[in-house]
C-alpha positions in Angstrom: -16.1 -16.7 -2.3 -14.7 -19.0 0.5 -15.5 -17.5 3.8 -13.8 -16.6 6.9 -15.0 -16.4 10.1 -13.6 -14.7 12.9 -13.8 -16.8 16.2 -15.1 -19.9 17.3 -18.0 -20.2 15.4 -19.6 -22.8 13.0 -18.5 -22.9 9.7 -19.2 -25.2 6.4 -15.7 -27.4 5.0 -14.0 -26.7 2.2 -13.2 -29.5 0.1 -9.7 -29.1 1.9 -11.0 -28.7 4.9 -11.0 -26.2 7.8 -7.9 -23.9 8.3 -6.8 -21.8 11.0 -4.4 -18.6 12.0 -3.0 -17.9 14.8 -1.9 -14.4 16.8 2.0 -15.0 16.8 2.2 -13.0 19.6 0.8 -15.5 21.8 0.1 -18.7 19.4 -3.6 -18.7 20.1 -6.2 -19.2 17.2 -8.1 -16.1 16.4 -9.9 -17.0 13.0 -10.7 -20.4 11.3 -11.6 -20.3 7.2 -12.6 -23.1 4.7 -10.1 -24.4 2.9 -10.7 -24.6 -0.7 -9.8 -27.5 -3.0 -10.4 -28.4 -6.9 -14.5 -27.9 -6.9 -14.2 -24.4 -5.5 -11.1 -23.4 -7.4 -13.3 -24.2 -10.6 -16.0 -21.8 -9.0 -13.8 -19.2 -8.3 -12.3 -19.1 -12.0 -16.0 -19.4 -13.9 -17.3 -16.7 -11.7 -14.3 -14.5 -12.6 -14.5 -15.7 -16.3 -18.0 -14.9 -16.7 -17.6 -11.5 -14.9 -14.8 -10.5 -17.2 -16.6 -12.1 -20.3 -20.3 -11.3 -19.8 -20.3 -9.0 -16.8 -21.2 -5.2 -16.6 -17.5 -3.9 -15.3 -15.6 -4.1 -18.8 -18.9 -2.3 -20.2 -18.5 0.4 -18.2 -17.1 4.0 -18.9 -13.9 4.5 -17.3 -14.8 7.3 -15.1 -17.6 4.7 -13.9 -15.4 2.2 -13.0 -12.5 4.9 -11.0 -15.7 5.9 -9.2 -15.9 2.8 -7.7 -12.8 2.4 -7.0 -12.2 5.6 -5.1 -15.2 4.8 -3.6 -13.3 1.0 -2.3 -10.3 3.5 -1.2 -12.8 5.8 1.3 -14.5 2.3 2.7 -11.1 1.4 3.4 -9.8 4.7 5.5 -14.3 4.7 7.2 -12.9 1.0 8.9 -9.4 1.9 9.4 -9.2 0.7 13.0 -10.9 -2.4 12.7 -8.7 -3.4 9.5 -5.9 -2.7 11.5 -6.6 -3.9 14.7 -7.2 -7.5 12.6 -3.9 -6.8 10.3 -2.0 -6.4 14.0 -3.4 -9.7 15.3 -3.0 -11.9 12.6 0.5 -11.1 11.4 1.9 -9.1 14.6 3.2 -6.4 13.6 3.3 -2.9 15.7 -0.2 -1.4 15.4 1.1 1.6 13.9 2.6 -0.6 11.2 -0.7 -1.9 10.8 -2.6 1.8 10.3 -0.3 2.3 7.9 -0.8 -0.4 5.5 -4.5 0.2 5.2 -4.0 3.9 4.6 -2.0 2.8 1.8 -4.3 0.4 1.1 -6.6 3.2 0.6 -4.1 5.3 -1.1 -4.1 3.0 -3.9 -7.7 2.8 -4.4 -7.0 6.8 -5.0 -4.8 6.6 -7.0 -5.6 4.1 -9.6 -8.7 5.1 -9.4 -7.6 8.3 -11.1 -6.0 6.7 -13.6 -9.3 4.7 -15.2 -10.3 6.7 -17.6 -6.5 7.8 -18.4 -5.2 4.9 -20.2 -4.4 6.2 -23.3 -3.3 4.3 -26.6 -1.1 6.6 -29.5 -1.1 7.3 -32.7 1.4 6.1 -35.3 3.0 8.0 -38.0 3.3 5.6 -41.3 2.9 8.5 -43.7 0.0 9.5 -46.7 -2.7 7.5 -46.9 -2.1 5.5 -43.6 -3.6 5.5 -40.1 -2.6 3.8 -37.3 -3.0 3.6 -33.7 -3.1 1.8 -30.5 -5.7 1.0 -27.9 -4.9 -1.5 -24.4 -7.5 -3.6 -23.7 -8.1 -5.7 -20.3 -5.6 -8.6 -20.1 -8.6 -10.6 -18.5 -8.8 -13.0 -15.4 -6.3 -11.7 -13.3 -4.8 -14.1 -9.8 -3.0 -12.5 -7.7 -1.2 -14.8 -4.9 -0.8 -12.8 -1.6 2.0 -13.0 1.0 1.7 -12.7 4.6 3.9 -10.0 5.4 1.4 -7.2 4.3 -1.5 -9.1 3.4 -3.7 -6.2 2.8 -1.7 -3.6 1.5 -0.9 -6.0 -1.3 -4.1 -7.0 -2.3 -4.5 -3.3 -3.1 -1.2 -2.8 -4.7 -2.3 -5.3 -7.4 -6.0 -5.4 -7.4 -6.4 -1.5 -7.7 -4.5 -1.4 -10.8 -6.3 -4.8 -12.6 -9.6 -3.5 -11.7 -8.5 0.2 -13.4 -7.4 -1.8 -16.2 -10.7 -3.6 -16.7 -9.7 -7.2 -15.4 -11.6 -9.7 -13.2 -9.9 -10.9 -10.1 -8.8 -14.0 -7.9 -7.3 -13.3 -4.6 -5.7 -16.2 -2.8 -3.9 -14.8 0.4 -2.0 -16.8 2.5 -2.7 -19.0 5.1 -1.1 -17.1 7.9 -2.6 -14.0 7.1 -6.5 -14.5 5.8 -8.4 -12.2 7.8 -8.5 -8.6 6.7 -8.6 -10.1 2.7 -12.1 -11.1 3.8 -12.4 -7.5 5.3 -11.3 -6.3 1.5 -14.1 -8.6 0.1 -17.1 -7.2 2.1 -15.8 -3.5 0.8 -15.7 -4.2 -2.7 -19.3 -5.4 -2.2 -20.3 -2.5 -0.6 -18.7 -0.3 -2.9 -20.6 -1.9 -5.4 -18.6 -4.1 -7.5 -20.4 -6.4 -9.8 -21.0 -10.2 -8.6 -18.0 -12.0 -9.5 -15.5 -9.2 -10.3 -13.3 -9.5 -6.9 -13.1 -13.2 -5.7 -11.6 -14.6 -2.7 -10.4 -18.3 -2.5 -8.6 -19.4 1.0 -6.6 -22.7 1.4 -3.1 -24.4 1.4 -0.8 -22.5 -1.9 0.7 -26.0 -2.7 -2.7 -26.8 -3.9 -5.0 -24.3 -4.4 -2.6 -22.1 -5.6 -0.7 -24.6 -8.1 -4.4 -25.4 -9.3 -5.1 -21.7 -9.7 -1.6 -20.8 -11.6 -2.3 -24.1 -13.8 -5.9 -23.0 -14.5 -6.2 -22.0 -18.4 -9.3 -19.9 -17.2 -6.5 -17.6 -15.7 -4.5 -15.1 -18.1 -1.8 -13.0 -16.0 -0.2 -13.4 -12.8 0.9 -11.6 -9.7 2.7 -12.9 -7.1 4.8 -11.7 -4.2 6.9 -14.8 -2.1 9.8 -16.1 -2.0 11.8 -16.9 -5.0 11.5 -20.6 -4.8 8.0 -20.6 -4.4 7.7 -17.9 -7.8 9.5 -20.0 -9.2 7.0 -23.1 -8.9 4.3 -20.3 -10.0 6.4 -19.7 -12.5 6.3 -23.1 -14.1 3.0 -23.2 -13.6 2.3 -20.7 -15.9 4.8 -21.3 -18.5 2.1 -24.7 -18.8 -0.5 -22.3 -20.5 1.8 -19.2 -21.5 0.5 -16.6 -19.4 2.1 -13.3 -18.4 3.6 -12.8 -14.6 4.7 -10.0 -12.5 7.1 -11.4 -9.9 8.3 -9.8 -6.8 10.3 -12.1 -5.1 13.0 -11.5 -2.3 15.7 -9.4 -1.8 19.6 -8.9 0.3 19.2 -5.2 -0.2 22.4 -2.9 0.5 22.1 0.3 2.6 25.8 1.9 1.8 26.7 4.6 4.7 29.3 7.1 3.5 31.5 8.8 6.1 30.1 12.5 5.4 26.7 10.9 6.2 24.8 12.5 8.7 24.6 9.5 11.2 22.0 11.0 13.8 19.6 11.4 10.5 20.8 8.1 8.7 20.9 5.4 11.7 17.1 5.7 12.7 16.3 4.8 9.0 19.2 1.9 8.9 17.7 0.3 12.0 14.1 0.6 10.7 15.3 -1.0 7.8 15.8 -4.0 9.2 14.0 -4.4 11.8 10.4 -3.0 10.3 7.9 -6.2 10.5 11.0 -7.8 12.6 12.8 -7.9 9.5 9.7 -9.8 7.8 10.3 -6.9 4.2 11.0 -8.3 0.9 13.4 -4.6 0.4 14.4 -4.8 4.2 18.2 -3.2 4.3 19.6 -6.1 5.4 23.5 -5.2 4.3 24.8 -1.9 5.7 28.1 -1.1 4.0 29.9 1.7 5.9 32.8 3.5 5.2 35.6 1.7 7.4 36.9 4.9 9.1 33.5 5.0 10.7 32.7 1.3 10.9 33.4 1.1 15.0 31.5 3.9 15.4 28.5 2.7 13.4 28.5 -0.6 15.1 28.5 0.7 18.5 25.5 3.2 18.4 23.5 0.5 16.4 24.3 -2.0 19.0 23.2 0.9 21.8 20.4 1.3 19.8 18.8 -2.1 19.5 19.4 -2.4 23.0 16.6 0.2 24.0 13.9 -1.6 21.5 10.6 -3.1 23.1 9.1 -6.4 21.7 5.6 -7.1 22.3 1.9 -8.3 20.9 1.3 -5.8 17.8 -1.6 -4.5 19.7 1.0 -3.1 22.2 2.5 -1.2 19.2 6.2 -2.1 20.5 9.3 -0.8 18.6 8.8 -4.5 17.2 6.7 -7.4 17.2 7.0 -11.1 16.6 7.8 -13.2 13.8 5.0 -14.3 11.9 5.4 -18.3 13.5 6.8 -20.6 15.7 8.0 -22.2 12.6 9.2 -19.1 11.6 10.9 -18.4 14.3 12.9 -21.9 14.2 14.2 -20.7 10.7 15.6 -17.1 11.5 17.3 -19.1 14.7 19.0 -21.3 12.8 20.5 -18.2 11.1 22.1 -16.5 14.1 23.7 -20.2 14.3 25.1 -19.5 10.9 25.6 -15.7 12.3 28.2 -17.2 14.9 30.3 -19.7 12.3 30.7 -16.5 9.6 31.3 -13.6 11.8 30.4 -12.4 15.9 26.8 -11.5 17.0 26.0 -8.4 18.5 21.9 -8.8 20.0 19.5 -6.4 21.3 16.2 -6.0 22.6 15.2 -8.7 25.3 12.9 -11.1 24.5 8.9 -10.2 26.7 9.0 -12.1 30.0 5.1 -11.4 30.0 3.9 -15.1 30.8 1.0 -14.4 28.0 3.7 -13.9 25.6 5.7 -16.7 26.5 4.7 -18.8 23.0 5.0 -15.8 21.2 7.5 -16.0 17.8 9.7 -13.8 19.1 13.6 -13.1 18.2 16.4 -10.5 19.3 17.6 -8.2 16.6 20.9 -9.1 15.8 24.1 -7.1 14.1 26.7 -9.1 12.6 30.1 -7.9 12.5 33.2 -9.5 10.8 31.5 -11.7 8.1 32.3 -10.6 4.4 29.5 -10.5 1.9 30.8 -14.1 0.6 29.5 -15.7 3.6 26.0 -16.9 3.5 24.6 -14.6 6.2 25.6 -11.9 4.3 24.1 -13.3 1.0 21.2 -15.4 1.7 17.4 -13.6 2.6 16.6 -14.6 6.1 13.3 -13.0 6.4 14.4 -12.1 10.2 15.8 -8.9 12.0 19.6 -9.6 11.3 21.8 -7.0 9.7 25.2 -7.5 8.6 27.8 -4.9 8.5 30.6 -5.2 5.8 33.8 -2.1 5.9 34.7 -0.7 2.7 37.1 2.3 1.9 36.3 3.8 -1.5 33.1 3.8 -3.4 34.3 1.4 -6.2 34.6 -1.0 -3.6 31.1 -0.4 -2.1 29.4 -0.9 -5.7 31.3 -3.8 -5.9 30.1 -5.2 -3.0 26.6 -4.3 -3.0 26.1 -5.6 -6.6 27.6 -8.8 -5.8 24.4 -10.7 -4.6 21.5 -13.0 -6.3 19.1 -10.4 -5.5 18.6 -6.8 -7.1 15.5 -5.5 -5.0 16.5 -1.8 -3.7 19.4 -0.2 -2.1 19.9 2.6 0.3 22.5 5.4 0.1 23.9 8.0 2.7 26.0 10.7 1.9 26.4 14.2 2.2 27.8 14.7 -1.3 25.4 14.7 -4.2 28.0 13.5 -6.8 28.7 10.8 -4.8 25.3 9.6 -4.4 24.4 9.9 -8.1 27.4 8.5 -9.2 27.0 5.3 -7.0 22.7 5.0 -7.3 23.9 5.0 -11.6 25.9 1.6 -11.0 23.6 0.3 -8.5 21.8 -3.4 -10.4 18.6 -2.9 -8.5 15.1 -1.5 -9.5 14.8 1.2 -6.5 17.6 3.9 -5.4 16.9 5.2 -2.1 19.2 8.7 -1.3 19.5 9.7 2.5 16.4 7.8 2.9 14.8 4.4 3.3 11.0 4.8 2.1 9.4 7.7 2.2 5.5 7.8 3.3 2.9 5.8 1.4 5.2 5.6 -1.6 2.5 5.0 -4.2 3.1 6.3 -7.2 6.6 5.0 -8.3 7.2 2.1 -9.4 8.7 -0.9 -7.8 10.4 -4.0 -8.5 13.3 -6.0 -8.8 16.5 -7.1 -10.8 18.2 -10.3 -11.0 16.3 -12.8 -8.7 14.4 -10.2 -6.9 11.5 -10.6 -9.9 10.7 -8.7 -13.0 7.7 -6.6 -13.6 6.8 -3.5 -11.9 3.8 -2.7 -9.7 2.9 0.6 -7.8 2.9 4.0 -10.1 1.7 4.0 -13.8 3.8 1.2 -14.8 2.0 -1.1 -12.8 -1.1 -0.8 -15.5 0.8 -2.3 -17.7 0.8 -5.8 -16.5 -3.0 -5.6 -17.0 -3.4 -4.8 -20.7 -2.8 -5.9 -23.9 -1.6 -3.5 -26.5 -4.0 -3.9 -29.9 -2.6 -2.2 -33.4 -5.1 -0.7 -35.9 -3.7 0.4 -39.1 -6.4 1.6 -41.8 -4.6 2.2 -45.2 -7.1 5.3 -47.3 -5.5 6.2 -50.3 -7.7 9.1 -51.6 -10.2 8.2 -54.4 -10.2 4.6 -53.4 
């Protein structure tokens, strides 16, 4: 384990050095960490290794091991403000935001944890004198590469699942975002994991994470990031042939109907975009709208935007910072782009609070007039910018929304069922969302993405998958033999 420590206090080098993270609502430093280089990426894999080899967690009964885990998944909720007091700081987003992602944090810990001693193999007809059947073993040392958007959310979203499975595990968050994975750490101690089942391993992804995804003491793979960066991880693995699950970005349509309730379906088009200030791999970041109700669409989102606060997370505004100054240098360049491909609509004034004045913050934007050729309307921006593209007929709006590189989800409002059913069939993405945009902790269905959004699901019973191997038996017993 590669520590973190919170504040200004001493702490031992990693063989990369000393890191650091900073609030982006105000660019101070709230938490240094070691980071990790070669030596301690070595430890990190024979520690996992010998716990999924040797240790006492894959010689457990499975009701054993989901006892544990729902035990990790009450720890969680017993430190939910602290958790998400530190998830608020270190990536700024609104502290209700924050309460939510360790409640479903915890929610996963539940659920999976249910699921231990319920992974069933089959049985295989082959006729007289045969047997066969299956049984899924552990896939082994599992790594899972964390983002910084909902650092702590997705350490559960994958860990739960590879621990119900039977797998060790590496964590290596991100650098942005370290803090509450050490939180995650001290739980699975407490909830009395054996020593080297859940490891943690801080430090710079271009090397300790290409050192991890190279390792050949690591057998599967799950990443969330951007699909450049997958893609390295990608090729890193392909250099020992093990498994991934890839969840990688997304240009995801929301397609507004005219016979759409608008006072029900704007709220959740707005918070599609601009939940995490945009920061969401499924964000909606593409409203199609029927054109006979385009002007009227564009003005009450514009009015909307207008009445949004910004602020510090802690302040738990309508919406909080980006998650850097570098960050923030990025999405700006986009609104640049914005203004070449169609007009820009902004809303929400940036804080004048002189203690947010190095904040990462941004204006939520609308952009009107671009077509979905034009690369606002086609590239991920990671940003609160939604562009708004007319269409008449529903063809049309499949057309559209399936033209893109990415396939994540898709959102569709409507007051006619056939119309909605008819359009979610045609729709190339791996999640159909119908006169909604999420819905609660969302837990047990899967989720993932066509085209260059990934492959692989995680969340629900599918997700288990990624963390077994299927073994055949087949017995042949002719009688008298």
């Amino acid at each position: 384990m590669i520590p973190l420590v919170l504040g200004k206090t001493t702490l031992n080098e990693g063989s990369d050095g000393v890191g650091e993270t900073r609030d982006p609502a105000t660019g101070a430093v709230i938490a240094q960490f070691a980071r990790a280089g070669e030596r301690e990426v070595n430890l990190a894999v024979e520690a996992a290794r010998n716990a999924f080899d040797h240790g006492h967690w894959t010689r457990m009964r499975p009701f054993e091991r989901g006892r544990i885990l729902r035990r990790i998944g009450e720890l969680i909720l017993e430190r939910r403000d602290i958790i998400a007091r530190k998830e608020s700081i270190d990536s700024g987003k609104p502290l209700r935001d924050a309460y939510w992602e360790v409640d479903c944090a915890a929610r996963f810990f539940e659920y999976y944890g249910g699921a231990a001693d319920k992974l069933h193999g089959s049985s295989i007809p082959l006729g007289p004198d045969w047997s066969d059947w299956t049984v899924k073993d552990p896939i082994g040392v599992s790594l899972h590469i964390i983002p910084w958007n909902y650092p702590f959310q997705l350490i559960a979203r994958g860990v739960a699942p590879a621990l119900a499975a039977g797998c060790s595990i590496i964590i290596k968050p991100a650098t942005d975002t370290p803090v509450t994975a050490y939180e995650f750490l001290k739980i699975c101690q407490e909830a009395g994991l054996p020593e080297g089942q859940v490891n943690l391993i801080n430090g710079r992804g271009s090397l300790v994470g290409d050192l991890l995804a190279r390792h050949r003491g690591v057998d599967q793979i799950t990443f969330t990031g951007s699909v450049p960066t997958g893609e390295r991880v990608l090729v890193a693995a392909a250099s020992h042939a093990i498994p991934c699950s890839m969840e990688l970005g997304g240009k995801s349509p929301q397609i507004l109907f005219a016979d759409a309730d608008l006072d029900k379906a704007l709220p959740m088009v707005a918070g599609g975009f601009t939940t995490h200030c945009g920061q969401v791999c499924n964000a909606g970041t593409r409203l199609l709208v029927q054109r006979s109700v385009h002007d009227e669409v564009v003005s009450r989102l514009h009015e909307r935007l207008q009445t949004m606060t910004l602020g510090a997370g802690l302040d738990d505004p309508d919406m909080g910072p980006l998650i850097s100054r570098g960050h923030k240098e990025d999405v700006e360049r986009y609104y640049d782009i914005a203004r070449q491909d169609g007009d820009l609509l902004f809303g929400a004034e940036l804080p004048t609070s002189s203690a947010l004045a190095n904040g990462a913050f941004v204006r939520p934007a609308l952009v009107v007039g671009a077509g979905n050729q034009t690369r606002i309307a086609r590239e991920e921006i990671f940003g609160p910018v939604l562009t708004i593209i007319p269409f008449d007929t529903a063809e049309e709006a499949v057309t559209i929304a399936n033209d893109s590189p990415f396939g994540l989800v898709a959102g569709v409002h409507t007051a006619n069922i056939s119309t909605a059913l008819g359009v979610g069939e045609k729709l190339r993405v791996g999640q159909v969302w119908i006169n909604s945009f999420g819905v609660g902790l969302d837990v047990e269905f899967p989720f993932g993405g066509y085209k260059l959004s990934g492959f692989g699901r995680e969340k629900g019973l599918e997700a288990l998958g990624a963390y077994q191997q299927v073994k055949n038996f087949c017995i042949h017993h002719p009688l008298g033999n």
